[in-house]
One Martini backbone bead per residue (centre of mass of N, CA, C, O) as a GRO file, in nm:
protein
  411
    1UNK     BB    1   0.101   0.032   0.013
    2UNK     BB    2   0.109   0.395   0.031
    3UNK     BB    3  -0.031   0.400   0.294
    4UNK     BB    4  -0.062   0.406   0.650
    5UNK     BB    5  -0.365   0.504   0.824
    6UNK     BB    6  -0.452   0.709   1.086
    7UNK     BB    7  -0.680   0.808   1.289
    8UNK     BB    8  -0.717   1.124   1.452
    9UNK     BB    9  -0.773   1.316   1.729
   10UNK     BB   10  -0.840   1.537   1.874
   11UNK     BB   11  -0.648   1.852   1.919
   12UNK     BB   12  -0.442   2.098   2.021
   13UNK     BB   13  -0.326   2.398   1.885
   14UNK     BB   14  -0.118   2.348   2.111
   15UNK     BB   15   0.234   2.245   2.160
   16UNK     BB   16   0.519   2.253   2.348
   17UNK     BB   17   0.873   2.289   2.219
   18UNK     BB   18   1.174   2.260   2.210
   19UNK     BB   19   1.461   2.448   2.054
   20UNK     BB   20   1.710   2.328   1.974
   21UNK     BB   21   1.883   2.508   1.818
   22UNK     BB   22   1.860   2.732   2.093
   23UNK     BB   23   2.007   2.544   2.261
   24UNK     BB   24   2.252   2.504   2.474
   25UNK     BB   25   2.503   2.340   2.539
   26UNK     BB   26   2.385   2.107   2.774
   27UNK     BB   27   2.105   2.163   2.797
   28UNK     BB   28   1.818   2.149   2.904
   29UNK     BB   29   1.510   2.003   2.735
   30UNK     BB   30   1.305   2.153   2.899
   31UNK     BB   31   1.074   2.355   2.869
   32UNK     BB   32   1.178   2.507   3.191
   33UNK     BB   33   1.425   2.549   3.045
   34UNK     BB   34   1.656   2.803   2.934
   35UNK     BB   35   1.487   2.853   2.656
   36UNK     BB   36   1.348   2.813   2.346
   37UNK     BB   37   1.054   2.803   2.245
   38UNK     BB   38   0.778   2.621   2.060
   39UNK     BB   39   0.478   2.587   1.877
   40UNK     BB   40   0.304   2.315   1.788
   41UNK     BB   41   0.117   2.268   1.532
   42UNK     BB   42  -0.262   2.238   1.430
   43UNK     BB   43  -0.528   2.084   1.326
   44UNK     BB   44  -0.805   1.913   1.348
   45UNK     BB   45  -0.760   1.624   1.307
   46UNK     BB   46  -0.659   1.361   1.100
   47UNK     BB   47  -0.351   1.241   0.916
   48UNK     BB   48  -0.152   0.994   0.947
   49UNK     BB   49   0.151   0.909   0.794
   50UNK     BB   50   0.350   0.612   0.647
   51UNK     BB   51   0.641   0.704   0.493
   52UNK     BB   52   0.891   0.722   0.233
   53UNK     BB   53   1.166   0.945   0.146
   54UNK     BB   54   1.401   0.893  -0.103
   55UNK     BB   55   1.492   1.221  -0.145
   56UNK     BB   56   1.595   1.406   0.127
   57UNK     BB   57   1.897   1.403   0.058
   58UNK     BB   58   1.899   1.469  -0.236
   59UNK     BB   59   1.985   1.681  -0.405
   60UNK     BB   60   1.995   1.904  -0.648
   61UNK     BB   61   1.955   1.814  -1.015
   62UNK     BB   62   2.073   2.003  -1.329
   63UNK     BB   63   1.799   1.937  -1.598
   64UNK     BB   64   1.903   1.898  -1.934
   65UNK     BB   65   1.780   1.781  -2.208
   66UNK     BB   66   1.762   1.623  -2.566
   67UNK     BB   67   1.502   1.814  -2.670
   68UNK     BB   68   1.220   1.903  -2.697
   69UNK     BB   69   0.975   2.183  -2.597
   70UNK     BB   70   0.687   2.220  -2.401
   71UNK     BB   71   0.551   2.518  -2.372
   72UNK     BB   72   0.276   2.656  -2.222
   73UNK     BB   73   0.048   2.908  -2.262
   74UNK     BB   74  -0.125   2.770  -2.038
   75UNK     BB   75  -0.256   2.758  -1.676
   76UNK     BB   76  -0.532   2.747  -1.739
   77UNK     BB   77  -0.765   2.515  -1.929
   78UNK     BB   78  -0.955   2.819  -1.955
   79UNK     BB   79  -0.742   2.956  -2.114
   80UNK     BB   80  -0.689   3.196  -2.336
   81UNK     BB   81  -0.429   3.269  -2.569
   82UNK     BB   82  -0.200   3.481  -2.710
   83UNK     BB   83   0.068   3.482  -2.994
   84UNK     BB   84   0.311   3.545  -3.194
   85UNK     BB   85   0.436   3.274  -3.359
   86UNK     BB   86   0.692   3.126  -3.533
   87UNK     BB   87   0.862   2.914  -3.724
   88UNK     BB   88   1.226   2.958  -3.666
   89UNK     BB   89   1.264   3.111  -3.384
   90UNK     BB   90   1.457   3.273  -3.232
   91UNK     BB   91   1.604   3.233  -2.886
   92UNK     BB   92   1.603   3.314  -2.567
   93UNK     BB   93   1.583   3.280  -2.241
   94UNK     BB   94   1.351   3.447  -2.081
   95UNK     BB   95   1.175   3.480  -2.330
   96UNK     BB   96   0.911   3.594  -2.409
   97UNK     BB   97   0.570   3.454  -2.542
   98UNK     BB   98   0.336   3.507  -2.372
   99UNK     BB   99  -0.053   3.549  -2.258
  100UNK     BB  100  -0.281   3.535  -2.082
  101UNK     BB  101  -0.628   3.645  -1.971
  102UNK     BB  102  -0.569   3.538  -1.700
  103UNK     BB  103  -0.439   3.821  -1.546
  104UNK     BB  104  -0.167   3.794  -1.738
  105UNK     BB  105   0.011   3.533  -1.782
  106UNK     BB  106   0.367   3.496  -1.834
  107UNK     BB  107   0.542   3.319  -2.108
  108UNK     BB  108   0.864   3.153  -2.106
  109UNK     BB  109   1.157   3.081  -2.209
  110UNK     BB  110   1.352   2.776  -2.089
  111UNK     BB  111   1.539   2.839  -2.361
  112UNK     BB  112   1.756   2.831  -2.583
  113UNK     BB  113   1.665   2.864  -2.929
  114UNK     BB  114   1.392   2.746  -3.114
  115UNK     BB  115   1.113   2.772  -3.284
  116UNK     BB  116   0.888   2.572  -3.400
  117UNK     BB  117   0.613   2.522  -3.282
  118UNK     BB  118   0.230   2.640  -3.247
  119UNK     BB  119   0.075   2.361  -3.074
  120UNK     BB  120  -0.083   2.111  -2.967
  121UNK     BB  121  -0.070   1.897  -2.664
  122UNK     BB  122  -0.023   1.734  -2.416
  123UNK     BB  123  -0.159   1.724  -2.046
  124UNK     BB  124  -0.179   1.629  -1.732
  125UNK     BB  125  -0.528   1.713  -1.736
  126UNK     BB  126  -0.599   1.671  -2.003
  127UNK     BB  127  -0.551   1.666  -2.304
  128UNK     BB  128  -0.501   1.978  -2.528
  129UNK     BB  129  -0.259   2.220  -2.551
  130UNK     BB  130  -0.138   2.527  -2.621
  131UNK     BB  131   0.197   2.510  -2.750
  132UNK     BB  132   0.541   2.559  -2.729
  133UNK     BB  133   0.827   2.461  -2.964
  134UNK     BB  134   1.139   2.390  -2.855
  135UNK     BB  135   1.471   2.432  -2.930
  136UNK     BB  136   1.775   2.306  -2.794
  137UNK     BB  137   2.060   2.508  -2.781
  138UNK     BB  138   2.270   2.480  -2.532
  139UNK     BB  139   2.340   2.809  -2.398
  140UNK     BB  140   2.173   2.984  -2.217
  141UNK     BB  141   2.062   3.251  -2.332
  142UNK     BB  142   1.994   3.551  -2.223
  143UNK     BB  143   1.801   3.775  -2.208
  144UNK     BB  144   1.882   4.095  -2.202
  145UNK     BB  145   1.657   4.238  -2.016
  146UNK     BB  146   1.750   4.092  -1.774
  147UNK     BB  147   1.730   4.222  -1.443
  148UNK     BB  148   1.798   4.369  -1.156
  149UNK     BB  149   1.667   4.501  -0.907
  150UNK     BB  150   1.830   4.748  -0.769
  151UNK     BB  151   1.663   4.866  -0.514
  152UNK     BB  152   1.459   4.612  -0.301
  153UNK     BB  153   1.431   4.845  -0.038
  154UNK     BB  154   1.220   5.060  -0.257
  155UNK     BB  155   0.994   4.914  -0.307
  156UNK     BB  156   0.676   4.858  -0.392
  157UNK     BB  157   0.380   4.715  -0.408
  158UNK     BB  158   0.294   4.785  -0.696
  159UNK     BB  159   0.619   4.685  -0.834
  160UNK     BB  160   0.611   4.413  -0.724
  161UNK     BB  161   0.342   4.320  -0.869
  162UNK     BB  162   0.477   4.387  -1.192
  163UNK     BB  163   0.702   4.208  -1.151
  164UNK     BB  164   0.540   3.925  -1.122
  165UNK     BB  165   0.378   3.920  -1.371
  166UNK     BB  166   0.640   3.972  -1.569
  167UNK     BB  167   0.738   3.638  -1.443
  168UNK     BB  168   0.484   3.435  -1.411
  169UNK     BB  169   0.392   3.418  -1.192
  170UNK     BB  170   0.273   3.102  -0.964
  171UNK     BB  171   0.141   2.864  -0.833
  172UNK     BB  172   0.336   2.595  -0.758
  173UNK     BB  173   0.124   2.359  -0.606
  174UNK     BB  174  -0.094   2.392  -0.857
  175UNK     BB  175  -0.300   2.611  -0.921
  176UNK     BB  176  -0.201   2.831  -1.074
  177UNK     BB  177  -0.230   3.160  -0.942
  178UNK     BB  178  -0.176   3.408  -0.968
  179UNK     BB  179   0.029   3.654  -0.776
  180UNK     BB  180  -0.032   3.915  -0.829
  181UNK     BB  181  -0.376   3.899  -0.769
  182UNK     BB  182  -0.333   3.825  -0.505
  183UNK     BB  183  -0.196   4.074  -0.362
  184UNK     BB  184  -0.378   4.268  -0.484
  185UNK     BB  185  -0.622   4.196  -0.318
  186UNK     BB  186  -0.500   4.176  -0.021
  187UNK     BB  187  -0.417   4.453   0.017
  188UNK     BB  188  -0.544   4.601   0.353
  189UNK     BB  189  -0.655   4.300   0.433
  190UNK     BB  190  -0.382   4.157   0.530
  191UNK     BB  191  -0.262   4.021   0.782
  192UNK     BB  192  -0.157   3.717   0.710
  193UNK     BB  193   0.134   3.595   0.640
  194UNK     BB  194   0.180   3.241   0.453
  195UNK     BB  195   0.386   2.978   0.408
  196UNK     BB  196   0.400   2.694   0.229
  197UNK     BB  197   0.602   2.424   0.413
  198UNK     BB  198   0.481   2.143   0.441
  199UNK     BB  199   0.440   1.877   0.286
  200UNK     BB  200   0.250   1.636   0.300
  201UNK     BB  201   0.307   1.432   0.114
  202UNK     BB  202   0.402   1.205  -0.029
  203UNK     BB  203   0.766   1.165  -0.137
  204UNK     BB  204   0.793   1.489  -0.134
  205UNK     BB  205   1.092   1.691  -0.144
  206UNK     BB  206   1.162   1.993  -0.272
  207UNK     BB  207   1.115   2.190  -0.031
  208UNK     BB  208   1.303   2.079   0.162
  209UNK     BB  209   1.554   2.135  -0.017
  210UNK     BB  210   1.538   2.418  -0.061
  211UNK     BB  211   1.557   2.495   0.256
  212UNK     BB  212   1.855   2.356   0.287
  213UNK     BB  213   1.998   2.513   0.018
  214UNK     BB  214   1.795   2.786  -0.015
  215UNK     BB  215   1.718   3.006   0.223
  216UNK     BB  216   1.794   3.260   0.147
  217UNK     BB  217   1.533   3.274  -0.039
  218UNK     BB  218   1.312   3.201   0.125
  219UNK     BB  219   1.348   3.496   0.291
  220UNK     BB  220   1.387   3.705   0.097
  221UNK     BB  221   1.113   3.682   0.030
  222UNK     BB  222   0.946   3.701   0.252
  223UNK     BB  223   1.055   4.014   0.324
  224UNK     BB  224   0.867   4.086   0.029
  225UNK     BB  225   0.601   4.049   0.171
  226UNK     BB  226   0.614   4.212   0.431
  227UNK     BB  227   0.636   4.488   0.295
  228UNK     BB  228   0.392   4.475   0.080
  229UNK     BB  229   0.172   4.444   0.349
  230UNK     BB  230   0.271   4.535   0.634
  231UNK     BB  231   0.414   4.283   0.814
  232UNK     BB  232   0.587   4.228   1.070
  233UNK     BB  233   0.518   3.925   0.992
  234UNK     BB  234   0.626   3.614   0.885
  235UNK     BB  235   0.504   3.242   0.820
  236UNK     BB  236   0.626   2.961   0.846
  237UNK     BB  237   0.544   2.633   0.749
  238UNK     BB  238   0.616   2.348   0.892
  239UNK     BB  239   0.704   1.975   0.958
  240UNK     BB  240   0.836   1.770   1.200
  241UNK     BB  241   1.013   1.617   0.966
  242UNK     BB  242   1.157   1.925   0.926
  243UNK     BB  243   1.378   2.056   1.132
  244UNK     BB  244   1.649   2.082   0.954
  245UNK     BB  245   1.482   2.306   0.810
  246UNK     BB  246   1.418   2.495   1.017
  247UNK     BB  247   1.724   2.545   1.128
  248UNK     BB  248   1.807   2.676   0.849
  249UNK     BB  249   1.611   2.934   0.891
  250UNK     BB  250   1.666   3.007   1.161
  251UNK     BB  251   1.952   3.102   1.098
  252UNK     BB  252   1.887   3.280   0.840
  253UNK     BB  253   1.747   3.491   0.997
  254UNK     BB  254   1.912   3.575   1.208
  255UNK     BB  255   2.194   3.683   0.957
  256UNK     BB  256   1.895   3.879   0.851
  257UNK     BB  257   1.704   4.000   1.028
  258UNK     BB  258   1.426   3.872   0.993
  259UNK     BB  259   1.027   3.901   0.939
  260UNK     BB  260   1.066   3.551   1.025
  261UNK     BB  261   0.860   3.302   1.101
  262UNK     BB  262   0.877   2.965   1.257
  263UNK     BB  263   0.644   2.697   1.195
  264UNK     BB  264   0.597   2.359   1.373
  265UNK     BB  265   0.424   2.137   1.230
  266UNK     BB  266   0.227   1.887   1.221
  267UNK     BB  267   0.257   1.539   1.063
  268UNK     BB  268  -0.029   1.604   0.895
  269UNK     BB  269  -0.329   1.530   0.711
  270UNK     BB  270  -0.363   1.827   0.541
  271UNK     BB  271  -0.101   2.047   0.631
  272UNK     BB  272  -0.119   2.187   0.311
  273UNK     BB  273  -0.353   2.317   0.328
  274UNK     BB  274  -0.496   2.647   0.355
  275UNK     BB  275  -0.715   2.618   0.579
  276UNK     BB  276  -0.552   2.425   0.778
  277UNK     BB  277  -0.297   2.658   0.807
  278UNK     BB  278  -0.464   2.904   0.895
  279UNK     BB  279  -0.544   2.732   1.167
  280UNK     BB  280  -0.268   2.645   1.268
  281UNK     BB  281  -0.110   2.964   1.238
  282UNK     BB  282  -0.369   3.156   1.331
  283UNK     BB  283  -0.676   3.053   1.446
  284UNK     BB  284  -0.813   3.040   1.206
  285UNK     BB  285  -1.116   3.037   1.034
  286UNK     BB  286  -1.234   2.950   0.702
  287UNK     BB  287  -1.521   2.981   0.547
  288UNK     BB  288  -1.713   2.847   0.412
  289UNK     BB  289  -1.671   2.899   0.065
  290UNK     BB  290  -1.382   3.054   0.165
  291UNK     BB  291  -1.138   3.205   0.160
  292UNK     BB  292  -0.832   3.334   0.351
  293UNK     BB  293  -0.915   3.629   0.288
  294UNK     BB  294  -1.144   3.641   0.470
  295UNK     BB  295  -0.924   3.596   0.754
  296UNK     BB  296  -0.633   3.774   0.653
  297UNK     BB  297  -0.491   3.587   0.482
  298UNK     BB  298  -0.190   3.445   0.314
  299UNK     BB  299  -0.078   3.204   0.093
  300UNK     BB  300   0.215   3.066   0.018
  301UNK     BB  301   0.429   2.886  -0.186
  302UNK     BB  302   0.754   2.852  -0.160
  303UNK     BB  303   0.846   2.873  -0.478
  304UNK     BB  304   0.685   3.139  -0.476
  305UNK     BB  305   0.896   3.270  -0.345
  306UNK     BB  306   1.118   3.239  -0.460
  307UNK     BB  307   1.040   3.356  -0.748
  308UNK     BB  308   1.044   3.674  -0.601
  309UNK     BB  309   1.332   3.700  -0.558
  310UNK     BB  310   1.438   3.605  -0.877
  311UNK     BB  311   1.310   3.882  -0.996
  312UNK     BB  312   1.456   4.070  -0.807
  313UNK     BB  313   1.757   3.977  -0.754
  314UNK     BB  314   1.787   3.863  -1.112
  315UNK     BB  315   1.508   3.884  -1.292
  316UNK     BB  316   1.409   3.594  -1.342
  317UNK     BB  317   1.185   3.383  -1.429
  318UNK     BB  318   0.985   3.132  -1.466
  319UNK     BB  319   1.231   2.847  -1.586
  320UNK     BB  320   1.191   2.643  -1.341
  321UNK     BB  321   1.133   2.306  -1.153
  322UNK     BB  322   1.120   2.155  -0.925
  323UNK     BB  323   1.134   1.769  -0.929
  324UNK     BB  324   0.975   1.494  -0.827
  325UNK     BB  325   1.145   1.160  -0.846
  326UNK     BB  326   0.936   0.858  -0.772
  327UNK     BB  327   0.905   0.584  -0.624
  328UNK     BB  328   0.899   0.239  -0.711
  329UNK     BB  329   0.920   0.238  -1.043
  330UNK     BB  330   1.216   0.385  -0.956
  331UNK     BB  331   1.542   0.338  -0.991
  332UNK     BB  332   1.609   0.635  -0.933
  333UNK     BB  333   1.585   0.868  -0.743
  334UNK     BB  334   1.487   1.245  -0.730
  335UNK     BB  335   1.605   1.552  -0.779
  336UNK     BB  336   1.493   1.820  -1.031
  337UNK     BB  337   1.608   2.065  -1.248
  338UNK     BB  338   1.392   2.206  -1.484
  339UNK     BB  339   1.243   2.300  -1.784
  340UNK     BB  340   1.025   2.410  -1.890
  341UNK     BB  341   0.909   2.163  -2.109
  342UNK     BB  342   0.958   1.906  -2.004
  343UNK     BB  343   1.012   1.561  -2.070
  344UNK     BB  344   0.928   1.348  -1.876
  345UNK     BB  345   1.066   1.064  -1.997
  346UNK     BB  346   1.343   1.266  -1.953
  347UNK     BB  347   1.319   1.182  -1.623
  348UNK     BB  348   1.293   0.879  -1.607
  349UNK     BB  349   1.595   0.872  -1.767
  350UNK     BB  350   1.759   1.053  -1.532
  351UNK     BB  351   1.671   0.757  -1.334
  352UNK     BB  352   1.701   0.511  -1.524
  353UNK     BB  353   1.411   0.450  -1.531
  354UNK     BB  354   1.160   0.199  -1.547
  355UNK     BB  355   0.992  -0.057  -1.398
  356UNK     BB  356   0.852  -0.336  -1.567
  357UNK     BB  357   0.600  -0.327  -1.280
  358UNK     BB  358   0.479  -0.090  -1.404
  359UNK     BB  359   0.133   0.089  -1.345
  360UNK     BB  360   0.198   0.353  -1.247
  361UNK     BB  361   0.104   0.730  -1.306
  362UNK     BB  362   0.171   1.065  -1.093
  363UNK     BB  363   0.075   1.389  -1.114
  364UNK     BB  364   0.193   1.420  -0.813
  365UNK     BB  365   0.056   1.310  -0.540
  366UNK     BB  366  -0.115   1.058  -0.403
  367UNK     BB  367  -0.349   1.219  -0.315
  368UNK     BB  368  -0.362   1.471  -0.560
  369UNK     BB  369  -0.308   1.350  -0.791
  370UNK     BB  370  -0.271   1.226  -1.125
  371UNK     BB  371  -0.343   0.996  -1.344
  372UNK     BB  372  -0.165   0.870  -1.618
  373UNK     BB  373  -0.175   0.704  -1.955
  374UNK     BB  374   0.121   0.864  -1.966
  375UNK     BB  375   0.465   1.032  -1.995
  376UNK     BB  376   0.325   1.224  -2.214
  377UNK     BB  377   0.447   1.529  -2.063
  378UNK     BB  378   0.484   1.796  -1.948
  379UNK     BB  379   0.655   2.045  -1.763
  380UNK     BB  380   0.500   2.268  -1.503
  381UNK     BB  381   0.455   2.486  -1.278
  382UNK     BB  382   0.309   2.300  -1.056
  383UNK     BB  383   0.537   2.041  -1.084
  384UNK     BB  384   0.625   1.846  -0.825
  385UNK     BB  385   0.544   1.545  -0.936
  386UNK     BB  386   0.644   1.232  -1.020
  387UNK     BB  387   0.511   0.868  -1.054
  388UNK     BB  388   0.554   0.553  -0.939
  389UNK     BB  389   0.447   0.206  -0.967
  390UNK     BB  390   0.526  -0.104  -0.807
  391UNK     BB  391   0.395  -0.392  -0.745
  392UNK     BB  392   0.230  -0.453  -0.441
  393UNK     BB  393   0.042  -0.133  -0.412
  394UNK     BB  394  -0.214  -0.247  -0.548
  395UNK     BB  395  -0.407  -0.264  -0.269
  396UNK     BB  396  -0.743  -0.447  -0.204
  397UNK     BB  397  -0.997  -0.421  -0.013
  398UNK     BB  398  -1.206  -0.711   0.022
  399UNK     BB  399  -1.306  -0.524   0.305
  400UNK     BB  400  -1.454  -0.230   0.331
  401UNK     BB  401  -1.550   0.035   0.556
  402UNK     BB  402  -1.638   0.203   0.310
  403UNK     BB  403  -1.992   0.312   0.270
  404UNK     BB  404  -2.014   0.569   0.066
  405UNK     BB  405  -2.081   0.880   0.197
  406UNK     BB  406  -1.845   1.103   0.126
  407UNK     BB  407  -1.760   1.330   0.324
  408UNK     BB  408  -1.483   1.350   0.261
  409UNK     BB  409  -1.503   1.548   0.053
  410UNK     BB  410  -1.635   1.797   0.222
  411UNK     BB  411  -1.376   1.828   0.439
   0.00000   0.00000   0.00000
């Protein structure tokens, strides 16, 4: 099976617990002793899972395909793209290549070559999509126009807006909501801003290995939405699974005096939820069928986090993707770093190929990702993994307690 889990009882949304981190040497770990506590928050009930994450100690390595590429104009499914494109057109890395209608969310080449074509293309989430196809010429020529923000503590709010816009920044956890219509929604309106470093997901390590390799990119990211929103601190929530990505947070935090929070949150599904981290960190409850920001929250994916660090530091659009290759079925597992629009099959075969009694292939994680009918699909925006599933995992309960009353879906 791919997950044993375990209903947990109702609990206190608050449980004290020593900051090791913060312990000196040689101090008792006892709560009572002079050390610096903090919170470990949750939601109430939730599910336990036990899995393991074959990929949490490994590196990111960066996986530029030698094949063509197939960059997505649209980001959501029924929005309609325009752009003017003919194939046979050179082209830089990080060149814009079209826009969205909805939000106007910008599209960019990830890397530099050729445009062969723009054709439909098959995608994840079924059916296919109107896409460019990029011959990569592998020399990632940055497009000239990219440059960093000259001082980015003079951005103004409205500024920080117009620069994620032109960036193409979208939610990364799956969702790929323009992220500049978030904030400019948001403006005025919240009180807390929070990160979602939750990776609640079984197999998925991505957001883990960012924390530990990129400390430094995901607080000054978080920095710049403190001053953007007005709001004394940000607060990242990690799980409890993840204490040495806290530690590396928190030492980055200390060396760089930022008005950023780190919260402890309990190992429980779906605690990357955004209603279940609200609540967890905030101790709002989101009104049934509203919105984080109906309870003055915004709550930004860890990697667009990141994304907006790059953009004001560095000027780089989106143009690549940390992607979690794992499961059973993956003969290497991997974090891989690739340009938007590679080809899935040229990520497992980066991992060595997959084993001859894979039976699934999940687009996301086994919780709420798609299962995929091949792996003719693009990397893009939202991808955080890629799964693959061999041997006994396909486990069917003959006698199964489940009523089929629904109610799971409504929680």
């Amino acid at each position: 099976m791919l997950l044993l889990l375990k209903m947990s009882v109702p609990v206190l949304r608050e449980e004290w617990r020593v900051n090791e981190f913060a312990r000196p040497p040689g101090q008792a770990t006892s709560p009572s002793a002079n050390v610096v506590c903090f919170k470990k928050l949750s939601f109430n009930y939730g599910i336990y899972g036990f899995f393991s994450a074959s990929t949490k100690t490994q590196k990111f390595l960066y996986f530029s395909p030698r094949s063509m590429l197939k960059v997505w104009k649209n980001n959501f499914t029924w929005a309609s793209s325009f752009a003017r494109l003919s194939a046979s057109r050179s082209g830089w890395r990080s060149q814009m290549l079209s826009r969205t209608m909805i939000g106007e969310t910008y599209i960019h080449a990830s890397v530099s070559g050729t445009v062969k074509a723009v054709e439909p293309r098959p995608f994840s989430m079924g059916g296919t999509m109107m896409s460019v196809v990029i011959e990569n010429d592998f020399q990632n020529t940055v497009c000239p126009d990219i440059h960093p923000v000259a001082d980015p503590d003079s951005l103004t709010p409205e500024q920080l807006v117009e620069i994620v816009k032109n960036a193409g920044i979208v939610g990364q956890g799956g969702a790929t909501f323009p992220t500049h219509v978030k904030i400019s929604s948001g403006l005025g309106k919240v009180d807390y801003v929070i990160i979602n470093a939750a990776e609640c997901e079984p197999y998925i390590t991505g957001d883990h290995r960012t924390m530990l390799e990129r400390p430094e990119q995901v607080i000054k990211g978080a920095t710049l939405l403190a001053k953007c929103f007005g709001v004394e601190h940000v607060y990242i929530g990690i799980e409890a699974n993840k204490q040495n990505a806290a530690d590396v947070l928190n030492k980055t935090i200390a060396e760089l005096k930022a008005p950023v929070v780190v919260e402890v949150l309990h190992t429980r599904y779906p605690q990357g939820a955004e209603k279940q981290l609200c609540q967890a960190i905030s101790g709002r409850q989101v009104p049934s069928g509203k919105l984080p920001a109906d309870a003055g929250c915004c709550i930004f994916n860890l990697n667009t986090t990141c994304s907006i660090y790059k953009a004001v530091y560095t000027g780089m659009p989106v143009v690549s993707k940390v992607v979690t290759v794992s499961g059973s079925g993956v003969i290497e597992p991997k974090n891989l770093e690739c340009p938007i629009g590679t080809p899935i099959t040229k990520l497992f075969d980066a991992c060595g190929g997959l084993k001859d009694e894979t039976f699934k292939l999940i687009a996301g994680g086994p919780m709420m990702g798609m299962a995929q009918a091949s792996a003719d699909f693009p990397v893009a925006k939202g991808t955080g993994a890629v799964l693959a599933f061999a041997g006994n995992e396909n486990k069917v309960s003959e006698d199964p307690t489940c009523i089929r009353c629904g109610r799971c879906v409504e929680a």
